[in-house]
C-alpha positions as CSV (number, residue, x, y, z in Angstrom):
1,X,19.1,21.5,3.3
2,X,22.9,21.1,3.7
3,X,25.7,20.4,0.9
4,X,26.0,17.1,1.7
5,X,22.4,15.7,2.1
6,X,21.7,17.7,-1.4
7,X,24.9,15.7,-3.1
8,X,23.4,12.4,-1.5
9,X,19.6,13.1,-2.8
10,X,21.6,14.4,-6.2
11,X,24.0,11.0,-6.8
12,X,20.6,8.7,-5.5
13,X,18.6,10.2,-8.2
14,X,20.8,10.3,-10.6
15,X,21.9,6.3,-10.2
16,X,18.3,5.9,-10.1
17,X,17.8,7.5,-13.8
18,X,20.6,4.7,-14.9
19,X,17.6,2.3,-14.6
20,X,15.8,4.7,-17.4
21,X,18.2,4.4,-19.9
22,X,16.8,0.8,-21.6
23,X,13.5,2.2,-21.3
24,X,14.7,5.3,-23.1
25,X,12.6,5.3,-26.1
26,X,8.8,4.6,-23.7
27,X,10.6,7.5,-21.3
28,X,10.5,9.9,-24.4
29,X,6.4,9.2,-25.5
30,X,5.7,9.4,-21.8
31,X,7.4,12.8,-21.4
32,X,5.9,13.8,-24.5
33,X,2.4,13.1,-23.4
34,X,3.2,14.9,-20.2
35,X,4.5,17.7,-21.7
36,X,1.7,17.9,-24.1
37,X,-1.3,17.3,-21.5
38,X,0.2,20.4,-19.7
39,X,0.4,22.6,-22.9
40,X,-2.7,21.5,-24.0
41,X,-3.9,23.0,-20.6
42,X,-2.2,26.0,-20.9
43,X,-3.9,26.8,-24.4
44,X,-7.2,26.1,-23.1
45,X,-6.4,28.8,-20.4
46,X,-5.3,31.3,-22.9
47,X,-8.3,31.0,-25.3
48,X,-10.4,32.5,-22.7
49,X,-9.5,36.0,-23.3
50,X,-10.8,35.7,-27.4
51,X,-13.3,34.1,-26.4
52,X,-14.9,37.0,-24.3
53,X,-13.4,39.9,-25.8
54,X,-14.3,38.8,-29.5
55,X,-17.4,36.6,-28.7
56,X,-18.9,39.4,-25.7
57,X,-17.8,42.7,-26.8
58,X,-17.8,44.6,-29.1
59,X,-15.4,47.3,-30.6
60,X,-12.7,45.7,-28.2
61,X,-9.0,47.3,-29.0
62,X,-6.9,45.2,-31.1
63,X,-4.9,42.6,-29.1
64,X,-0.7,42.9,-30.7
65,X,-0.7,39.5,-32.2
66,X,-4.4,38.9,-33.1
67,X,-5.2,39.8,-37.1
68,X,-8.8,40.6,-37.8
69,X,-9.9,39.4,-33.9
70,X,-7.8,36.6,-33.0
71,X,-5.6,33.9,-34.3
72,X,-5.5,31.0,-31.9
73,X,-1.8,29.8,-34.4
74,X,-5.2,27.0,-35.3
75,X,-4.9,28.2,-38.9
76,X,-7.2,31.1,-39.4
77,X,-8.9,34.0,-37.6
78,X,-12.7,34.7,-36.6
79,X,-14.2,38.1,-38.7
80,X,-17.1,38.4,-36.4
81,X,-18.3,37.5,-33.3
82,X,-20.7,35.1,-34.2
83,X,-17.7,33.1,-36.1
84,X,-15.6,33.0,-32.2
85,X,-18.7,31.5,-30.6
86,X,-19.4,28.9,-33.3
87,X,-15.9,28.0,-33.7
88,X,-15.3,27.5,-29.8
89,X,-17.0,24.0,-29.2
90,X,-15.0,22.3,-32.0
91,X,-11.7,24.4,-30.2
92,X,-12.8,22.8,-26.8
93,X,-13.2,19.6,-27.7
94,X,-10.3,19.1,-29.9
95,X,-8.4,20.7,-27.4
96,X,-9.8,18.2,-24.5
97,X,-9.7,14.8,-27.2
98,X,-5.5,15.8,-27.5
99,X,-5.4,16.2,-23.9
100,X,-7.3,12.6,-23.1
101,X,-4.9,10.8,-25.8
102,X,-1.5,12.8,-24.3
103,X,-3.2,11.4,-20.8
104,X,-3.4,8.0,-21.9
105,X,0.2,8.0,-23.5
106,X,1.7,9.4,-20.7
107,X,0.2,6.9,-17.9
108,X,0.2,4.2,-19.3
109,X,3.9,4.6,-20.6
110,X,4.9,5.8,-17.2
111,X,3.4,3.1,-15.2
112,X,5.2,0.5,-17.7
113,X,8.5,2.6,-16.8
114,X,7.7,1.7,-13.2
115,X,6.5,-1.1,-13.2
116,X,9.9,-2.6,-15.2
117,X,12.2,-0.5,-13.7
118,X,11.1,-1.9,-10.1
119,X,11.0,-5.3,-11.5
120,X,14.9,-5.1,-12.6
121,X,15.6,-3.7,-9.2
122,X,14.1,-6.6,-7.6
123,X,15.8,-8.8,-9.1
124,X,19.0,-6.9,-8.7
125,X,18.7,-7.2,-5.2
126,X,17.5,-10.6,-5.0
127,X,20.7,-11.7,-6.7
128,X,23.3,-9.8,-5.1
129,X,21.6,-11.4,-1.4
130,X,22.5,-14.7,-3.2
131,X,26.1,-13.0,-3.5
132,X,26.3,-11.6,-0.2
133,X,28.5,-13.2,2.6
134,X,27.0,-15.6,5.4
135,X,27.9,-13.3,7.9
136,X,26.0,-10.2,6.4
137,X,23.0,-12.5,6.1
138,X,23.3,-13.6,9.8
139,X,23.6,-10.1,10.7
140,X,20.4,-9.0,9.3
141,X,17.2,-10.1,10.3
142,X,15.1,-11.2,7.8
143,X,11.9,-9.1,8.1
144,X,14.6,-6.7,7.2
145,X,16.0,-8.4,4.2
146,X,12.5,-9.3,3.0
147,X,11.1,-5.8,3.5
148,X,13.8,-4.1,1.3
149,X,13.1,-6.1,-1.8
150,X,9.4,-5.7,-1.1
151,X,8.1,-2.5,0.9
152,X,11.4,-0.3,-0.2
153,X,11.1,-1.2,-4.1
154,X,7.2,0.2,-4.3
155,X,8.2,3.3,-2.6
156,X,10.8,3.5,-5.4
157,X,7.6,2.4,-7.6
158,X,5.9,5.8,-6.8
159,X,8.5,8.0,-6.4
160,X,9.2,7.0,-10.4
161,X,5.7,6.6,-11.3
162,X,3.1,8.6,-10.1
163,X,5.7,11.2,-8.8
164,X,7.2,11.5,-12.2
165,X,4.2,12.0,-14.2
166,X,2.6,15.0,-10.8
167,X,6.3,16.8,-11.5
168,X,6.4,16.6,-15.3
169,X,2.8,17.4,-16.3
170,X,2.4,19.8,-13.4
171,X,6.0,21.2,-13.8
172,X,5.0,22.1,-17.4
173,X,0.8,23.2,-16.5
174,X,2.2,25.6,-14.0
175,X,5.0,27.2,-16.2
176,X,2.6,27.1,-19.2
177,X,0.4,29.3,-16.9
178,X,2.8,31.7,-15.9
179,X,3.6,32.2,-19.8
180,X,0.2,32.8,-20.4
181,X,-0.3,35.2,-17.3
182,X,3.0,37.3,-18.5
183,X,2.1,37.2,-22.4
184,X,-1.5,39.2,-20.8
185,X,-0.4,41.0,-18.4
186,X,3.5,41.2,-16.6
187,X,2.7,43.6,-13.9
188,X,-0.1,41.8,-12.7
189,X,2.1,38.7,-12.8
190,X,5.1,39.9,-10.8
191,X,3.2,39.5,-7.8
192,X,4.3,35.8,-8.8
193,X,7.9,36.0,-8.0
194,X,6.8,37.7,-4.5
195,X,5.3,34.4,-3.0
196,X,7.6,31.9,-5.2
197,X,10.5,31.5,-3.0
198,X,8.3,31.5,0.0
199,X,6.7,28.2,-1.4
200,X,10.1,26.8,-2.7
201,X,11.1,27.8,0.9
202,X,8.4,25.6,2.4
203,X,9.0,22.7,-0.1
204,X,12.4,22.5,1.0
205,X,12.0,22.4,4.6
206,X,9.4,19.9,4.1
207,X,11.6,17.7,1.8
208,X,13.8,17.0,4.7
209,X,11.7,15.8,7.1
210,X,10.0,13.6,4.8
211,X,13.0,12.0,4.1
212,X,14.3,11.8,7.4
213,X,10.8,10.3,8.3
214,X,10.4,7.9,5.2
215,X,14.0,5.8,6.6
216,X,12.3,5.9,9.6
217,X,9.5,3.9,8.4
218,X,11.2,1.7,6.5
219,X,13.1,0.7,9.2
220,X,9.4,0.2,11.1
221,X,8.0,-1.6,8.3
222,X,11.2,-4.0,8.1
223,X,10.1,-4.6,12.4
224,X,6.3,-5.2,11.1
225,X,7.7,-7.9,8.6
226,X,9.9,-9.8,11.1
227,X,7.6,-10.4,13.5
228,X,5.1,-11.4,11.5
229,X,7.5,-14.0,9.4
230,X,8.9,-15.4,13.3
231,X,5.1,-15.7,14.2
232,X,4.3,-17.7,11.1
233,X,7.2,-20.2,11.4
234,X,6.6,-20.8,15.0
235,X,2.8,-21.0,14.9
236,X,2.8,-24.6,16.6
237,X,5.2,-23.1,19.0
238,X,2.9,-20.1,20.0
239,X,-0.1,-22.1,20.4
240,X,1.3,-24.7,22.2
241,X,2.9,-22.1,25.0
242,X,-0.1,-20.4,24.9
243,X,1.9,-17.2,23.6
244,X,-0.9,-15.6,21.3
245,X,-1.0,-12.5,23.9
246,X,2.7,-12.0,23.9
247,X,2.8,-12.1,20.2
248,X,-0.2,-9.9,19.8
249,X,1.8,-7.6,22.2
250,X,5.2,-7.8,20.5
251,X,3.0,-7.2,17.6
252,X,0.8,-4.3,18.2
253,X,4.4,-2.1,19.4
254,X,6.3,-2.6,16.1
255,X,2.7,-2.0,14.1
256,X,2.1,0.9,16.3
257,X,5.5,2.5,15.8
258,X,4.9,2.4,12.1
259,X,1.8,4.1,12.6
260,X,3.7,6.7,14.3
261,X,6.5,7.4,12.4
262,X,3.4,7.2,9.0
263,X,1.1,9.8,11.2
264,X,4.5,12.2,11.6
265,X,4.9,11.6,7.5
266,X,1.4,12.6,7.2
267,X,1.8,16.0,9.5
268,X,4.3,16.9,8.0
269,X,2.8,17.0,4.2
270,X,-1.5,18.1,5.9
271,X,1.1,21.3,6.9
272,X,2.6,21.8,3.9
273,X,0.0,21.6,1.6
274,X,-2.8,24.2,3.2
275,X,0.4,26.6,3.7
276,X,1.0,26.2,0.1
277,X,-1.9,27.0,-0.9
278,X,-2.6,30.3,1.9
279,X,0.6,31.4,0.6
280,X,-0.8,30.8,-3.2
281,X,-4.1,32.6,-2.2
282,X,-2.0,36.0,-1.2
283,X,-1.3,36.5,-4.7
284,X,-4.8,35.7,-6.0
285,X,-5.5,38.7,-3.9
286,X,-2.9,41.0,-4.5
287,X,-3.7,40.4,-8.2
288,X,-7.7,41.3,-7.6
289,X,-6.5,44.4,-5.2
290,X,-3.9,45.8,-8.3
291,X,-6.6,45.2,-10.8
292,X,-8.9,47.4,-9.2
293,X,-6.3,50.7,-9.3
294,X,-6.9,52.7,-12.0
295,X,-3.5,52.7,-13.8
296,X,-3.8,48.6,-13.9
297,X,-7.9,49.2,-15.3
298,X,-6.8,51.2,-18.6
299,X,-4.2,48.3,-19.7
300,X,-6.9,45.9,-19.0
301,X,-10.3,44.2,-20.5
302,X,-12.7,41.5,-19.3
303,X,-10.9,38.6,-21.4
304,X,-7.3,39.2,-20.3
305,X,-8.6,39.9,-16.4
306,X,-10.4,36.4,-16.9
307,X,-7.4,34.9,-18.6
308,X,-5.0,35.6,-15.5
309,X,-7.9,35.1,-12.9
310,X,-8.3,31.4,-14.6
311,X,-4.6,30.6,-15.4
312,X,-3.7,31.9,-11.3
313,X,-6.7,29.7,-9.6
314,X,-5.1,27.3,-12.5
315,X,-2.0,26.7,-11.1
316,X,-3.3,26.2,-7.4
317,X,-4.1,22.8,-8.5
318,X,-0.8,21.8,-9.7
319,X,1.5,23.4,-7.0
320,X,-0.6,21.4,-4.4
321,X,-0.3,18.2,-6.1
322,X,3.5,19.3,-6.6
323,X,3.6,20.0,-2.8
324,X,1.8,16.4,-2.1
325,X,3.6,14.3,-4.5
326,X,7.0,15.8,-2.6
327,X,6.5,13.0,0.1
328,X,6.0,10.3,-2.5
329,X,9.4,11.6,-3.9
330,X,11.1,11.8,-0.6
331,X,10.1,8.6,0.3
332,X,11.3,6.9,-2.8
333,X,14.6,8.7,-2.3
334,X,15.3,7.1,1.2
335,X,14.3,4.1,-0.1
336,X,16.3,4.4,-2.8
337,X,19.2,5.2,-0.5
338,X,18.6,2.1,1.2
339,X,18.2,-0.3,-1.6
340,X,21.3,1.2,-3.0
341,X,23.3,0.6,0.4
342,X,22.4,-2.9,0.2
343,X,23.9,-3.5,-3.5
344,X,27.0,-1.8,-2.4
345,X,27.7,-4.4,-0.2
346,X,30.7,-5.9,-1.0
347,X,29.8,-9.4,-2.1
348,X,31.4,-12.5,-0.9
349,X,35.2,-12.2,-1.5
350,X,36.5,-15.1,-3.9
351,X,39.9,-14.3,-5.1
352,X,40.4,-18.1,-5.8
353,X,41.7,-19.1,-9.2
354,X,42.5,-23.0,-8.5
355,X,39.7,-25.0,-10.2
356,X,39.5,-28.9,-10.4
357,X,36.3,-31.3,-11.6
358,X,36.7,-33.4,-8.7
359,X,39.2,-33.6,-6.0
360,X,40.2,-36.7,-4.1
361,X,39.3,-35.6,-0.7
362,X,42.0,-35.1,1.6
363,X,41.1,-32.3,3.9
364,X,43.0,-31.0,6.4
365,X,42.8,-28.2,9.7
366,X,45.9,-26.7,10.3
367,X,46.3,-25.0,13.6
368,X,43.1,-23.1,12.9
369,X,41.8,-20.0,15.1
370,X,38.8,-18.7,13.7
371,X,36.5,-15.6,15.3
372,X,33.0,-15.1,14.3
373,X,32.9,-11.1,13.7
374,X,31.9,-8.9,16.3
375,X,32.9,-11.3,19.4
376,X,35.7,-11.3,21.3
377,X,36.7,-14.7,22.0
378,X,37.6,-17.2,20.1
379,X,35.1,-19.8,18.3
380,X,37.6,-22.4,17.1
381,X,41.0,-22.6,19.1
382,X,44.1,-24.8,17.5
383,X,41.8,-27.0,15.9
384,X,44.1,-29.8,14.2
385,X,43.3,-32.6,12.3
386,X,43.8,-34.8,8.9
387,X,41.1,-36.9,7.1
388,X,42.0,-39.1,4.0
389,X,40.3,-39.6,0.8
390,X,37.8,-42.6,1.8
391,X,37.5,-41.8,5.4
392,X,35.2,-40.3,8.0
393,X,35.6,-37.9,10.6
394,X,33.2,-37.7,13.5
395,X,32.7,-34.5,15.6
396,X,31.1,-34.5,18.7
397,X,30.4,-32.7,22.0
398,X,28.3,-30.1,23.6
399,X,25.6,-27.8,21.5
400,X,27.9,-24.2,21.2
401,X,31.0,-26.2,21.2
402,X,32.1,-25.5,17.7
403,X,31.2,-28.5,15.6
404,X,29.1,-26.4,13.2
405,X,31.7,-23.9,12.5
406,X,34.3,-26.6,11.3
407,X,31.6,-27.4,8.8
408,X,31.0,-23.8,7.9
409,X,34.5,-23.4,7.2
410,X,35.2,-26.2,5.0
411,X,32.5,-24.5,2.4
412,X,34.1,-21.5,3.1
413,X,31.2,-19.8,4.5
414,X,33.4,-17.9,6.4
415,X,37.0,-17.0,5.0
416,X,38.7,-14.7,7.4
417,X,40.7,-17.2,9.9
418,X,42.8,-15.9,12.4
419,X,45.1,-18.3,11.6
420,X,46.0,-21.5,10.6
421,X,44.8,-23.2,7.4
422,X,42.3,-25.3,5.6
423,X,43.1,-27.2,2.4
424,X,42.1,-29.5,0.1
425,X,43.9,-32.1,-1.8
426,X,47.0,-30.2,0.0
427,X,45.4,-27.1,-1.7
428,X,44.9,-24.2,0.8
429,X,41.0,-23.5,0.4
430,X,41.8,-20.0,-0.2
431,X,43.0,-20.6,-3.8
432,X,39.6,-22.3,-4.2
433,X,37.1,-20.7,-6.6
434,X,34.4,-20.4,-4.5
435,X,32.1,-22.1,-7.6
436,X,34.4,-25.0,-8.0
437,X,35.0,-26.0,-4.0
438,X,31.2,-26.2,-3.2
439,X,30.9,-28.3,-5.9
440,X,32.8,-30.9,-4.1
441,X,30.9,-30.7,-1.4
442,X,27.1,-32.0,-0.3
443,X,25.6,-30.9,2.9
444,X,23.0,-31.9,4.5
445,X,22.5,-29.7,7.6
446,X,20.3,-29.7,10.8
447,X,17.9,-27.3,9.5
448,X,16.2,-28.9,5.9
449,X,15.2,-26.6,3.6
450,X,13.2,-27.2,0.7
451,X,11.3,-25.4,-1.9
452,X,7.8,-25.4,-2.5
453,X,7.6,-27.7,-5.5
454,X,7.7,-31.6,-5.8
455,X,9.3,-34.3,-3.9
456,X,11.5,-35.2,-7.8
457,X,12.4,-31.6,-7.6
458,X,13.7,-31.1,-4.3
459,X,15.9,-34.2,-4.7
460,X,17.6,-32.7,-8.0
461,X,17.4,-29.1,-6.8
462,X,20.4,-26.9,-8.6
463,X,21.8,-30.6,-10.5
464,X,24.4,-29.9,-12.4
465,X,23.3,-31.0,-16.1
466,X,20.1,-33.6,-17.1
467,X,18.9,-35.9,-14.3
468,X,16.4,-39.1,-15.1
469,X,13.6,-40.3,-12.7
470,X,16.0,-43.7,-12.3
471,X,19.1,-41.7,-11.0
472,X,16.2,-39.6,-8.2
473,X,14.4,-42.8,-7.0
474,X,17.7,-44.5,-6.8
475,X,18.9,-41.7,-4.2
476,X,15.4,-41.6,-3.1
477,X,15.7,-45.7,-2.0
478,X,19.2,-45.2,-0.3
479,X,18.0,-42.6,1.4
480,X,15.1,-44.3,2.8
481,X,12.6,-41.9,1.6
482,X,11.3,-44.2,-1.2
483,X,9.1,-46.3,1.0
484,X,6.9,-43.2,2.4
485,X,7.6,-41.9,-1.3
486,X,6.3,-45.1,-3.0
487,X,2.6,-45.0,-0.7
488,X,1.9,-41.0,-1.9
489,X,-0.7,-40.9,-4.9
490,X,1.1,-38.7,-7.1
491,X,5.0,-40.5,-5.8
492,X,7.7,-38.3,-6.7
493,X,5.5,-35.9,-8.3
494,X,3.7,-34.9,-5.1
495,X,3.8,-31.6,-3.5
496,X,5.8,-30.8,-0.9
497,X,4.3,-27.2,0.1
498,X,6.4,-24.1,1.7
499,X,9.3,-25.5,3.4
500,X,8.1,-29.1,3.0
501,X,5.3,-28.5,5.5
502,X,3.1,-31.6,4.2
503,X,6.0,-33.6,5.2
504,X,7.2,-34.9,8.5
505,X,10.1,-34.0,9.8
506,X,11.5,-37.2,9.1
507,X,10.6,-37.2,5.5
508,X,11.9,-34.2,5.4
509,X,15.6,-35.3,6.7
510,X,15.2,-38.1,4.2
511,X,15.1,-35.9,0.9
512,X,17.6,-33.7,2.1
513,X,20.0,-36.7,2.0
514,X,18.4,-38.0,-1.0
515,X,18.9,-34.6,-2.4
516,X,22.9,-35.2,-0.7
517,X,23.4,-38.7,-2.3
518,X,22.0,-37.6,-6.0
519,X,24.6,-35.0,-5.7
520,X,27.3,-37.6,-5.5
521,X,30.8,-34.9,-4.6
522,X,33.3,-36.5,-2.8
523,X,33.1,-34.6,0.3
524,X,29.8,-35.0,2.2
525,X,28.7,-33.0,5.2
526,X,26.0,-34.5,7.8
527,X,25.0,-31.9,10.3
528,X,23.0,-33.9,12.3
529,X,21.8,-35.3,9.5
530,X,20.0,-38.3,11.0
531,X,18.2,-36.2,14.4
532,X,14.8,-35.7,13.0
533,X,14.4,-39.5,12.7
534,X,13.2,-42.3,14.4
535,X,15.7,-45.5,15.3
536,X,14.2,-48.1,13.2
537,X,14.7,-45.2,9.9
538,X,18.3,-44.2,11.4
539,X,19.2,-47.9,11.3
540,X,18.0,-48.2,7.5
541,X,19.5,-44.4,6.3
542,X,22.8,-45.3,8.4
543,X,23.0,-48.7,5.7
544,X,22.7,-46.2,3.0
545,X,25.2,-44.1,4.2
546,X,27.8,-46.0,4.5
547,X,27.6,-47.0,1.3
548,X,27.9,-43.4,0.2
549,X,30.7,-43.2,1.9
550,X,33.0,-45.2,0.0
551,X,36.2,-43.7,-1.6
552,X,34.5,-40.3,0.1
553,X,35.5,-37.8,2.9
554,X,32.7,-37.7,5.2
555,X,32.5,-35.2,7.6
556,X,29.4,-36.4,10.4
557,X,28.0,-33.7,13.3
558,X,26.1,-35.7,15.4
559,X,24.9,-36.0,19.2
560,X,23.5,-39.7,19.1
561,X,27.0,-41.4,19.3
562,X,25.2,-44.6,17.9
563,X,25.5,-42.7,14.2
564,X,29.1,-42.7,14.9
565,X,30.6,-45.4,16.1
566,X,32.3,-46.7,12.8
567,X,33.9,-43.5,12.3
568,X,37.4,-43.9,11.2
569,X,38.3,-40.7,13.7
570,X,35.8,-39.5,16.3
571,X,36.5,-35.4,17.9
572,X,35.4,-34.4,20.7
573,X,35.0,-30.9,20.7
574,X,34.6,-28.6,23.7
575,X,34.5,-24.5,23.9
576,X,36.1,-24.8,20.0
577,X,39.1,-27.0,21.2
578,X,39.6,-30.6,20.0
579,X,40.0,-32.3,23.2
580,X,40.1,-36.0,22.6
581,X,40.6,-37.8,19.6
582,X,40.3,-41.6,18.2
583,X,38.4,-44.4,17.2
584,X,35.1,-45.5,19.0
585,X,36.6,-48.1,21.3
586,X,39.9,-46.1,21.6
587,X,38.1,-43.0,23.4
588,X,36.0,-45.9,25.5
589,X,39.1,-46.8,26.8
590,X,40.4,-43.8,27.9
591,X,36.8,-43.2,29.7
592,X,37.2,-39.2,29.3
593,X,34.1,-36.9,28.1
594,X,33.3,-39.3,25.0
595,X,33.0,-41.7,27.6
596,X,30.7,-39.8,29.9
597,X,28.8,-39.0,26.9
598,X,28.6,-42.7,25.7
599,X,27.2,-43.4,29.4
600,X,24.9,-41.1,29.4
601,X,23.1,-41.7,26.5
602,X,22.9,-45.6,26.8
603,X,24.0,-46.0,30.7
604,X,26.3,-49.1,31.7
């Protein structure tokens, strides 16, 4: 193992023992009952040789240490042979009654440990993606982003849990035995040291290619998740294109590579663990070959030959499960690694200190160039335009052409312009706390999303301060949605399931404006707000809007020109360039690509 990879398992681990430190008091029982199940072992292990020498033979040579027989330190010694024999039940079973409680303590505590500790990292990560920049979302799929705060955090769960309580209790069985072994006999347990390094040798070759491995299929695992959240959401799709074999075959490579990379995980540790445990055997039988030379046989009687014998085949049991539980460790390293990669993302950049309750609306694009990351050209080009307090701006044009971005820009979505500027009551956006400029600002975009709770809820998701049934079926009726609203049996109070999927699309649309009109800022975004409907609902939500857009700055994205024909200022947008400008009738006139649109959408 190199420098460098042992500094980055050494700084992972110990930023994952930050985690411990609330749970500092349960960590000290639990290590405490581990320490004491292994101890508790080790005793058992070393009562063996008083128990044959004193209860078997007779006229045995004094042990150093043992007065009048043996003194197990248990408060007394044993005077005959008889009294060894009689005593050793009771010794067994108090010794395996303190073993079962220290088991208990230590499991139980351990797997509350985990079980919190995971929890807090969960939720770490789940809030720092809610901090995270749009483009670092876009960036990622989301099989990916999913898969960290799910599949990464219970490898973590192992690797603190069950991996904890193999190395401590373990740890402390196997150096309990070699005490044991060396208090009997330290020639016979030299042969110890011989075939340590070569199993510390093995553990850390192992170690790294359980590691490298364990990213490996985390980044497999992320692939399984993806596909199987893009299947899901395009279900209607896939049946209706008949694409169930190319999923199932888009399916079976990414669940096949996990299996892979999992069967080269599992190699790895079926190696390690039988090599363990042939290199483990060579001193059991080094230790039976030196115990039958005669210089070894006059130092030695039946008990202490047991004791070592017991306390080697022992420890066999232990170093394996320490060998095993080295993947489980490994695994919640890299994942560790990964989950901490994603909370040292830098979060989205607000270095704004301008704050206001409610601004008047005046927004304004000045000479803006904008660049999504990792693309050469350029998505907005000179874009340039004014809209007063009150008004509303139309942009229109081809699907790609930019109109989105100008949207995503005004919440700031994206900071980094090229250059140019974007402000707000004459207030560059920039200076904005991030907080206080979305507030100003409702959105409803192309895509509606809502949350799997009721129709009332969805309206007044994330309302600032108390909202009353009135002020939701009031946005409810001028957004249209009341009348489907009205005929459900449970009305506002009705389900919407994941995503709104017991909705229509159309119902849909019309509680994400409900949702946009109960929010009541003074700058309100439609991104094709009105698509998913049909005319005769467009007709009734367009009444509705308009009234919401008094003494408001309305921004409206839309194809179907019908929705924008009152606008105060149409754009017509092409490759990120504003190439005409004006009111309805005004861009009629000039019969240019509004007026090719216009034509083609209602003819002559």
């Amino acid at each position: 193992m190199t420098n460098s990879s042992k500094s980055e398992v050494s700084s992972v681990f110990l930023r994952l023992l930050t985690y411990l430190v609330p749970l500092k008091g349960v960590l000290f029982l639990s290590v405490f009952g581990l320490v004491l199940y292994g101890l508790v072992d080790a005793t058992f292990i070393y009562s063996i040789k008083p128990f044959i020498d004193q209860g078997f033979a007779s006229n045995v040579p004094t042990t150093p240490g043992l007065v009048e027989g043996v003194d197990l330190g248990m408060g007394g010694g044993f005077n005959s042979d008889s009294d060894v024999l009689k005593t050793a039940p009771f010794v067994v079973i108090g010794l395996f009654t303190l073993r079962g409680l220290a088991n208990f303590l230590s499991t139980y505590g351990i797997s509350y440990i985990s079980a919190r500790m995971i929890m807090d990292m969960r939720q770490q990560v789940f809030e720092h993606y809610l901090k995270l920049p749009v483009s670092y979302i876009d960036a990622e799929s989301s099989g990916n982003l999913i898969s960290r705060v799910t599949f990464d955090t219970e490898q973590i769960a192992r690797a603190s849990g069950s991996a904890l309580i193999t190395i401590v209790r373990d740890g402390i069985t196997v150096i309990g035995m070699l005490g044991v072994m060396f208090y009997n006999s330290w020639k016979l347990s030299l042969c110890i040291l011989i075939v340590g390094p070569l199993i510390g040798l093995v553990i850390a070759v192992v170690s790294r290619k359980f590691r490298k491995v364990s990213k490996q299929i985390q980044t497999a695992m992320g692939g399984v998740t993806s596909v199987t959240e893009q299947m899901i959401k395009g279900h209607k799709n896939v049946l209706v294109f008949g694409g169930q074999q190319a999923e199932s075959q888009r399916f079976a490579k990414v669940n096949d590579d996990n299996r892979s990379r999992t069967m080269k995980l599992a190699l790895a540790q079926a190696i390690s663990q039988p090599l363990v445990m042939v290199i483990g055997s060579l001193a059991l039988a080094f230790v039976l070959y030196a115990s039958s030379l005669e210089s070894m046989r006059a130092d030695l009687t039946a008990g202490t030959f047991a004791t070592i014998l017991a306390a080697m085949l022992a420890m066999l049991q232990p170093i394996k499960s320490l060998t095993r539980v080295n993947a489980e460790f490994q695994r919640g390293i890299a994942a560790c690694s990964t989950i901490f990669a994603v909370l040292d993302t830098p979060a989205e950049v607000d270095n704004g200190t301008y704050e206001k309750q409610r601004v008047e609306g005046r927004l304004s694009f000045d000479k803006v160039n904008f660049r999504y990351d990792n693309q050469e050209g350029l998505a907005l080009k000179e874009v340039d335009f004014t809209v007063n307090p009150g008004e509303t701006l139309a942009l229109v044009g081809r699907s790609g052409s930019g109109k989105s971005t100008i949207a995503s820009l005004i919440t700031r979505f994206y900071s980094d312009l090229d250059s140019g500027d974007i402000r707000l009551d004459d207030v560059s956006l920039r200076d904005y706390k991030l907080a206080s400029l979305r507030r100003q600002v409702a959105l409803v975009s192309q895509q509606v999303t809502l949350i799997n709770d009721t129709i009332a809820a969805n309206i007044a998701y994330a309302y600032p301060g108390e909202v009353t049934e009135a002020q939701i079926i009031d946005a409810a009726k001028l957004a249209n949605a009341w009348e489907f609203i009205s005929n459900l049996p449970e009305g506002i109070d009705t389900q919407v399931g994941e995503n709104g999927v017991m909705l229509s699309g159309g119902q849909r649309q019309r509680i994400a404006i409900a949702r946009a009109i109960l929010r009541d800022a003074p700058i309100l975004i439609l991104d094709e707000a009105t698509s998913a409907l049909d005319t005769e609902s467009e007709k009734a939500i367009q009444t509705g809007l308009d009234n919401l857009r008094q003494n408001r700055t309305s921004i409206v994205i839309a194809h179907r020109l019908s929705t924008v024909e009152n606008a105060d200022q149409i754009l017509v947008v092409d490759q990120g360039k504003v190439v005409e400008r004006g009111t309805h009738s005004e861009l009629l006139a000039k019969q240019g690509i509004y007026y090719n649109l216009y034509q083609m959408q209602f003819g002559s």
